[in-house]
Every structure is written in structure tokens, then in C-alpha cells.
LOFI-672776 format. One record per residue: residue number from 1; x negated, y negated, z of N, C-alpha, C in turn. Coordinates in nm, 2 decimals. Example, Ala and Ser with C-alpha at 12.3 -4.5 7.8 and 13.67 -1.06 7.14 Angstrom:
BEGIN
ATOM  kedo     nxx     nyy     nzz    caxx    cayy    cazz     cxx     cyy     czz
ATOM     1   -1.32    0.57    0.78   -1.23    0.45    0.78   -1.32    0.33    0.78
ATOM     2   -1.28    0.22    0.71   -1.37    0.11    0.71   -1.29    0.00    0.79
***
This chain:
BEGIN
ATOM  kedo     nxx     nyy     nzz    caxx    cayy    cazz     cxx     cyy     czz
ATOM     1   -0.06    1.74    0.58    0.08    1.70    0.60    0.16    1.77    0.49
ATOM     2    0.13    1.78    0.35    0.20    1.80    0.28    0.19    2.00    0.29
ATOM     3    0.12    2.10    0.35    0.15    2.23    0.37    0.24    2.21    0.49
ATOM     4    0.23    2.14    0.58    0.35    2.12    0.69    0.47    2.06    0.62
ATOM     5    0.52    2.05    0.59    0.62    2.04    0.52    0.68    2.13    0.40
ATOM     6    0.58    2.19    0.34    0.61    2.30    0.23    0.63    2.40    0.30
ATOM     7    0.53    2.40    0.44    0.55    2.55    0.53    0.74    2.52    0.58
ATOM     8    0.78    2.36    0.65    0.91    2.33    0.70    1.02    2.39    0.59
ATOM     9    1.00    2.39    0.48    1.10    2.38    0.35    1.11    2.53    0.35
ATOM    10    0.97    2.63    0.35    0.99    2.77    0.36    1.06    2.89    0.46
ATOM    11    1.02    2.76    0.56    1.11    2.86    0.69    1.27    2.83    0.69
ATOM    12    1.28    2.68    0.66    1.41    2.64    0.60    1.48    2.73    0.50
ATOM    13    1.43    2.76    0.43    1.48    2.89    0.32    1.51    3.00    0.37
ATOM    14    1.42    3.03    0.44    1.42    3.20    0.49    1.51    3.18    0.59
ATOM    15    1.53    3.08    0.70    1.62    3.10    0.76    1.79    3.08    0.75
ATOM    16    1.78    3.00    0.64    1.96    2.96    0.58    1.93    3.14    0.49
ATOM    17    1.88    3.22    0.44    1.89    3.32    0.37    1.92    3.42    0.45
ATOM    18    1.83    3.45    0.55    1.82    3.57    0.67    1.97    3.53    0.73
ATOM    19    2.01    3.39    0.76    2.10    3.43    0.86    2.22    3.34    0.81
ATOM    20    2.25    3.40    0.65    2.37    3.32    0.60    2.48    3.38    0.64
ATOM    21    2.59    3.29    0.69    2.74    3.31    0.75    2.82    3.37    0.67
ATOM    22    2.94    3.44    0.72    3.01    3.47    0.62    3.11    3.38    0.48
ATOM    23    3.15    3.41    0.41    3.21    3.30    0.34    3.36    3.26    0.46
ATOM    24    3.41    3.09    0.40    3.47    3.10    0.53    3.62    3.14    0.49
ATOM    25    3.67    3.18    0.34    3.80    3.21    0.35    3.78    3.34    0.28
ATOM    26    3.83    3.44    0.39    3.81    3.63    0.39    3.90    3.64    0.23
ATOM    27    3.86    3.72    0.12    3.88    3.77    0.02    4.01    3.87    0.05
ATOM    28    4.13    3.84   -0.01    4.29    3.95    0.01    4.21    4.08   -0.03
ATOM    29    4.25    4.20    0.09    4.24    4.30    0.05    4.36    4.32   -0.04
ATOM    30    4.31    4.43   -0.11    4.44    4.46   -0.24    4.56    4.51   -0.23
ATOM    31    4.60    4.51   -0.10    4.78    4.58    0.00    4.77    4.47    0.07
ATOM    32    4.75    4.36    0.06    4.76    4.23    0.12    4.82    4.09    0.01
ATOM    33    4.83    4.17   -0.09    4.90    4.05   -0.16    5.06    3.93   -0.13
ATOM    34    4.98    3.83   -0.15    5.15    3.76   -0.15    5.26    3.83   -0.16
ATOM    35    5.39    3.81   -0.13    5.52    3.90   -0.12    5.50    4.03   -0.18
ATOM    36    5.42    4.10   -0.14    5.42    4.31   -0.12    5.48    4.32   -0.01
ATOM    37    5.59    4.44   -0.02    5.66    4.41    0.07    5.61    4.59    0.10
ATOM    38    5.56    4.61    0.18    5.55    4.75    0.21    5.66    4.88    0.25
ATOM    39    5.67    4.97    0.21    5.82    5.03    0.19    5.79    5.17    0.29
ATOM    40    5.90    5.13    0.37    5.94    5.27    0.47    5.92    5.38    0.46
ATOM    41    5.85    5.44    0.54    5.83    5.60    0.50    5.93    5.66    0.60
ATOM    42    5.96    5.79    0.55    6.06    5.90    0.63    5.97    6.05    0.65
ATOM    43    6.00    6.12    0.74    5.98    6.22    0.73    6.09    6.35    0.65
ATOM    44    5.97    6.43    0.61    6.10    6.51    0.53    6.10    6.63    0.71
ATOM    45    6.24    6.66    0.77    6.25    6.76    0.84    6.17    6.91    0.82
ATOM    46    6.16    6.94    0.67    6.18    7.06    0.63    5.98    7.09    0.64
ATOM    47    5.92    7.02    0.57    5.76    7.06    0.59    5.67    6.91    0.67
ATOM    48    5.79    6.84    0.74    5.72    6.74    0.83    5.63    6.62    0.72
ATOM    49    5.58    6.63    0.66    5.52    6.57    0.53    5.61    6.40    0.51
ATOM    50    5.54    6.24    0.54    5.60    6.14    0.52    5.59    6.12    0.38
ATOM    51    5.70    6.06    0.31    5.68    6.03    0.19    5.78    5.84    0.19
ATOM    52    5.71    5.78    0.12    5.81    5.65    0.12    5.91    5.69    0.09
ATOM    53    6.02    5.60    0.08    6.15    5.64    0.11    6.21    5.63   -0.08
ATOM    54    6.15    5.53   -0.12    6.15    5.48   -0.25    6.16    5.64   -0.37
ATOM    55    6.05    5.74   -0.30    6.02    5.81   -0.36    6.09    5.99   -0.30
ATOM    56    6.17    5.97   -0.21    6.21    6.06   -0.15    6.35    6.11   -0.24
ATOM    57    6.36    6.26   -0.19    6.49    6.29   -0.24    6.58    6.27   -0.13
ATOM    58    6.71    6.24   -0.11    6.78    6.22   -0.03    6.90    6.29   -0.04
ATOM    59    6.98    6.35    0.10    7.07    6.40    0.13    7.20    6.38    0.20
ATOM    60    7.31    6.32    0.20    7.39    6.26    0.28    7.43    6.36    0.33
ATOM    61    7.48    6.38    0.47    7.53    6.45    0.55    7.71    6.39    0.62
ATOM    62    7.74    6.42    0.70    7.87    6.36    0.75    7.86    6.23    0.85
ATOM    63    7.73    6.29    0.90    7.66    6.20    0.99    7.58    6.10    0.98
ATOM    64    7.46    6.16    0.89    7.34    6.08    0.83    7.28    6.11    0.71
ATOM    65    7.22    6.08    0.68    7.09    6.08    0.55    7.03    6.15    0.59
ATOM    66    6.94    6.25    0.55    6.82    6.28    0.55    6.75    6.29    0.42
ATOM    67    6.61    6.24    0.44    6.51    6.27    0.31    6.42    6.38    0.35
ATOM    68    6.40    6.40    0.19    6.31    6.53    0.18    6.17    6.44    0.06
ATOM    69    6.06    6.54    0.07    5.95    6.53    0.02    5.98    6.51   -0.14
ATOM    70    6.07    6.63   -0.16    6.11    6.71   -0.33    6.25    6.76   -0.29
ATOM    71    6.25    6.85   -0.38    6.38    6.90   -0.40    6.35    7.03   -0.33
ATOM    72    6.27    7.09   -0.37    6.20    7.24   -0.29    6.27    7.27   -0.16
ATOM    73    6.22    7.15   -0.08    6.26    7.15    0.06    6.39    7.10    0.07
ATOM    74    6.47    7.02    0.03    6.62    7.01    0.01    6.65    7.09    0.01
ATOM    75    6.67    7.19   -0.09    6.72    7.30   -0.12    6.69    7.42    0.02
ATOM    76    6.54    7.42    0.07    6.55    7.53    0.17    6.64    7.45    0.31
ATOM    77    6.63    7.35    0.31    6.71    7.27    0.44    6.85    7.36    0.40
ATOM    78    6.93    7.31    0.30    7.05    7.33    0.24    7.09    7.49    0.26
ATOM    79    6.97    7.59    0.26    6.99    7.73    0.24    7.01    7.79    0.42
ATOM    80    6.87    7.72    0.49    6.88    7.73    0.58    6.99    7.69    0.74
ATOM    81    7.05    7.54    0.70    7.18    7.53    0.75    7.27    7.55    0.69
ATOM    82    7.31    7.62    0.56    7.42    7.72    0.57    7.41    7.85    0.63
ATOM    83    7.32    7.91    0.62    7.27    8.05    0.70    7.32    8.02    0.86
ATOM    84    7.22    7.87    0.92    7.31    7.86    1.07    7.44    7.89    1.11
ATOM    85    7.50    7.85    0.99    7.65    7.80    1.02    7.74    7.92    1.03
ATOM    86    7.67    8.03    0.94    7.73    8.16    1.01    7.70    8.21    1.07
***
């Protein structure tokens, strides 16, 4: 009687072990935090390249904004439609 029961207690073990559930409240991934607010990316026109907008250089136009990567590409935008324009 008492190996029947030590044997019940071992398969009891091994089976809450072998087939333990997940925990039941999922762990925040770390871009999951309470109020993160995730910030807009743009493309830069000039090398296609998204950069958040936070970190972009930006250009007013007459019409619109555009952002750039850097300044690099600003500047060849800027070189390039004045060249169009003549």
C-alpha cells in the first residue's frame, strides 16, 4: 500500500513538472511599458532610409515638411531641386 502511494506522489510530481502551464500573467515586454508612447517614423525622400521623426532633420517647404535622415541628404535634396528648377 504504502509503494502505491509513494509510486501515486511520484507520477504526481513528474506530471505537474513535465507538463507545467504557463505563468498566468505574460511578463511586459520592454516596448510595452505603461504610457510609451511610440513615435512616428518618416521617410527621408533622399536615401529612402525611416528615421523617427523625433530624430529627423526637417525641412519646410511652401507646401509641406519633409524629413531627412541627416543633414547630408537635406542638403543634396536642397542642391538637387534647385538644379530642377533651372
Amino acid at each position: 500500500m504504502f509503494r502505491l502511494i509513494l509510486l501515486a506522489g511520484i507520477i504526481y510530481v513528474l506530471f505537474k513538472w513535465l507538463f507545467r502551464s504557463a505563468p498566468s500573467t505574460p511578463r511586459p515586454r520592454p516596448f510595452d511599458q505603461p504610457g510609451e508612447q511610440i513615435e512616428e517614423m518618416v521617410q527621408d525622400p533622399v536615401c529612402g532610409t525611416y528615421v523617427p521623426l523625433g530624430q529627423s532633420v526637417s525641412l519646410r517647404d511652401e507646401n509641406e515638411t519633409r524629413y531627412f535622415c541627416s543633414t547630408a541628404c537635406r542638403d543634396i535634396f536642397l542642391k538637387t531641386s534647385a538644379d530642377n528648377k533651372h
